[in-house]
C-alpha positions in Angstrom: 0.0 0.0 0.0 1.4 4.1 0.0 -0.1 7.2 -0.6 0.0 10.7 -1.6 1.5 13.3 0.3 1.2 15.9 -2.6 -0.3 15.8 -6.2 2.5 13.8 -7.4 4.6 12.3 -4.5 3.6 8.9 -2.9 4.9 7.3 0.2 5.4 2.9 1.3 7.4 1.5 3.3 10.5 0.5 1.8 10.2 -3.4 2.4 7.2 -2.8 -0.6 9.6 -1.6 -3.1 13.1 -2.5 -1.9 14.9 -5.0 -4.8 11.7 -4.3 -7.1 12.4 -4.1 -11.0 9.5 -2.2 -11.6 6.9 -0.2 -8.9 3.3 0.6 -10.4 0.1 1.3 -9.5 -2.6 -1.0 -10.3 -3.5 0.8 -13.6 0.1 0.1 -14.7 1.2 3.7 -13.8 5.1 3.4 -13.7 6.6 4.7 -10.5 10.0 6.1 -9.8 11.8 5.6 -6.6 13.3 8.8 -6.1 14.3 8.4 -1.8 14.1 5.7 0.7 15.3 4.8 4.0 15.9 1.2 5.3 16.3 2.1 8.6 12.6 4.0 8.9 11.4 1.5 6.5 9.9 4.1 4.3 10.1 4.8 0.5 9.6 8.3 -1.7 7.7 7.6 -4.7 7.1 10.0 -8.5 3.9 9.4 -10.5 4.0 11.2 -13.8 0.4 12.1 -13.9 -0.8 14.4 -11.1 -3.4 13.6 -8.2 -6.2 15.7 -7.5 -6.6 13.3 -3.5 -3.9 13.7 -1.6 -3.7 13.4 2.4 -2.1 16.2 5.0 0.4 14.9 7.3 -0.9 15.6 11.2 0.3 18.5 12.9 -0.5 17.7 16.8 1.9 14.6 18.8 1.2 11.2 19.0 -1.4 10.2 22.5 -1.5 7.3 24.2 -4.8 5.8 23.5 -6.3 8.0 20.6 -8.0 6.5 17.8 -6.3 5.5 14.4 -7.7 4.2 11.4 -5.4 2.1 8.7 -6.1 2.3 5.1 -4.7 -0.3 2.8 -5.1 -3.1 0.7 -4.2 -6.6 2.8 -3.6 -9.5 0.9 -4.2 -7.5 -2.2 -5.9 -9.5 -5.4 -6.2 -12.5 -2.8 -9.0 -11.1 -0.9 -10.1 -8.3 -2.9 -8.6 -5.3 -4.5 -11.0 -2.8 -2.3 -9.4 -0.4 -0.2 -9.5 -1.3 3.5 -9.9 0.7 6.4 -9.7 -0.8 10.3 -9.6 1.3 13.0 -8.1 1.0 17.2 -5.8 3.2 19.2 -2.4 4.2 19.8 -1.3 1.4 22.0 2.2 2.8 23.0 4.5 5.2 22.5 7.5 3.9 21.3 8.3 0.7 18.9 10.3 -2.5 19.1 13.0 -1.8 21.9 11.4 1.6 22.8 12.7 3.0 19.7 11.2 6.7 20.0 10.7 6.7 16.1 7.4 4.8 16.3 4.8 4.0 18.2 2.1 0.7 18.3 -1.1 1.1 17.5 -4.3 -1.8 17.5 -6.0 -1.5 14.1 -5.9 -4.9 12.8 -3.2 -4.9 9.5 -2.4 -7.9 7.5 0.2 -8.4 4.9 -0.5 -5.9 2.2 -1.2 -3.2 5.0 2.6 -2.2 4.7 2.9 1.3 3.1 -0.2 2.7 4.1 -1.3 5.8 6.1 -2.6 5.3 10.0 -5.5 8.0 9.8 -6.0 10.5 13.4 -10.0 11.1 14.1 -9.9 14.8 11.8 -8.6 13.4 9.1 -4.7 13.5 8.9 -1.7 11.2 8.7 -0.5 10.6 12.4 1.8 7.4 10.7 3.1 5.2 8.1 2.6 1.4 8.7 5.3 -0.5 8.6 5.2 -4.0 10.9 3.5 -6.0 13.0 5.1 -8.1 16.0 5.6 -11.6 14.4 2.7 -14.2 15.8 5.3 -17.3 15.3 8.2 -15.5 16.9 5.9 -14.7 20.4 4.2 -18.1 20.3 7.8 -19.4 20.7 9.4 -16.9 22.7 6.2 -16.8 25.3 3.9 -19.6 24.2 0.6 -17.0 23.8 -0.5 -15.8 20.8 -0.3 -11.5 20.0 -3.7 -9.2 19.3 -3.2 -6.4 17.3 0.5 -5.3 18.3 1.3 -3.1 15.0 3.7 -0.5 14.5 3.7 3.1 12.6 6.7 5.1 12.0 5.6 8.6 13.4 4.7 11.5 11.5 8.2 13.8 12.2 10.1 11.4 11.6 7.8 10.9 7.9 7.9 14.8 7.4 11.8 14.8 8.1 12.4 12.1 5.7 10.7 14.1 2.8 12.3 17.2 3.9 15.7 15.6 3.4 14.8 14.1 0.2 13.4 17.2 -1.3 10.0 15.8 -1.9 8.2 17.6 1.1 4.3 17.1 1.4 1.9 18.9 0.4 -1.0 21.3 1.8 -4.2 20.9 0.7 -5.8 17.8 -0.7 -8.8 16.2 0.9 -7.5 18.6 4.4 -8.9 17.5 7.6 -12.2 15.6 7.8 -14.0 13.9 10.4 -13.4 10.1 10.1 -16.8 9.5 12.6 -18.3 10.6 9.0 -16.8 7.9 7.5 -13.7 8.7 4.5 -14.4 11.3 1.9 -15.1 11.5 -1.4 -11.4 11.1 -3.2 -9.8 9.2 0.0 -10.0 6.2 -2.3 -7.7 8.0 -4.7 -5.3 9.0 -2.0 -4.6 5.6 -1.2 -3.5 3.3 -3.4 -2.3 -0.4 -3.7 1.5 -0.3 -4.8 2.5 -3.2 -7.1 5.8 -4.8 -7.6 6.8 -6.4 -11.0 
């Protein structure tokens, strides 16, 4: 999964598109890698055509407990190709090892989930998905099964990536909106289902 950040930049996590040949989107859209980061496991993305959707990056810090939607497409073509959305809280703080740079979060994600946006309650981009903890390596390690222990890198550390690469995010786009009203109208076409070849 990724998404726009402006009318012609998309963002994934860079396990999506890391030793691809060829990224697209699903219409066959050719897409150039143009930054990524292995460490933050996130990716930069060009489109040549320009969006008219795009999502705004959240402004406010990350709280413990506030509600997050994810949008993206799990097991993409196997189950469907409809956009997903599943929604929880922020769970903690912090990621594996209390690394500061993300924070866990409930809303159920499934392989294919990778890339996609983690939606605050007015609309904005609070994170980027990018894991969840591995159910064999608990079951082993503990002998119980995880619920929902996801991760997100955080929204800075998103925004400073972008800086740094020169592809900042946009304003504008589909701005804030109240997700109790269910997505807008062109949220469809903000998120979008990226394809390796």
């Amino acid at each position: 999964s990724g998404f726009y950040v402006s009318s012609r930049v998309v963002v994934t996590a860079d396990h999506v598109v890391d030793g691809c040949p060829r990224v697209a989107l699903a219409d066959g859209t050719e897409l150039t890698v143009v930054a990524s980061d292995a460490d933050l496991d996130v990716a930069a993305l060009m489109t040549p055509e320009r969006s008219r959707s795009w999502l705004s990056l959240a402004s406010g810090k990350v709280r413990l407990g506030q509600r997050v939607h994810a949008a993206g497409f799990p097991y993409y073509s196997i189950a469907g190709t409809s956009l997903n959305l599943t929604s929880g809280n922020v769970s903690a703080l912090a990621g594996v090892d209390d690394d500061g740079r993300f924070f866990s979060f409930t809303a159920p994600v499934q392989p294919g989930n990778s890339g996609g946006p983690l939606i605050d309650a007015r609309g904005s981009v609070l994170g980027l998905v990018v894991a969840r903890l591995s159910e064999d390596y608990i079951v082993e390690a503990t002998g119980s099964l995880p619920q929902n222990v996801n991760y997100a890198l955080r929204e800075d550390e998103l925004a400073d990536f972008l800086r740094r690469s020169g592809v900042a995010a946009a304003d504008g786009g589909l701005g804030r909106f109240d997700m109790d009203d269910g997505a807008p109208d062109g949220f469809e076409q903000a998120v979008v289902p990226i394809l390796c070849r």
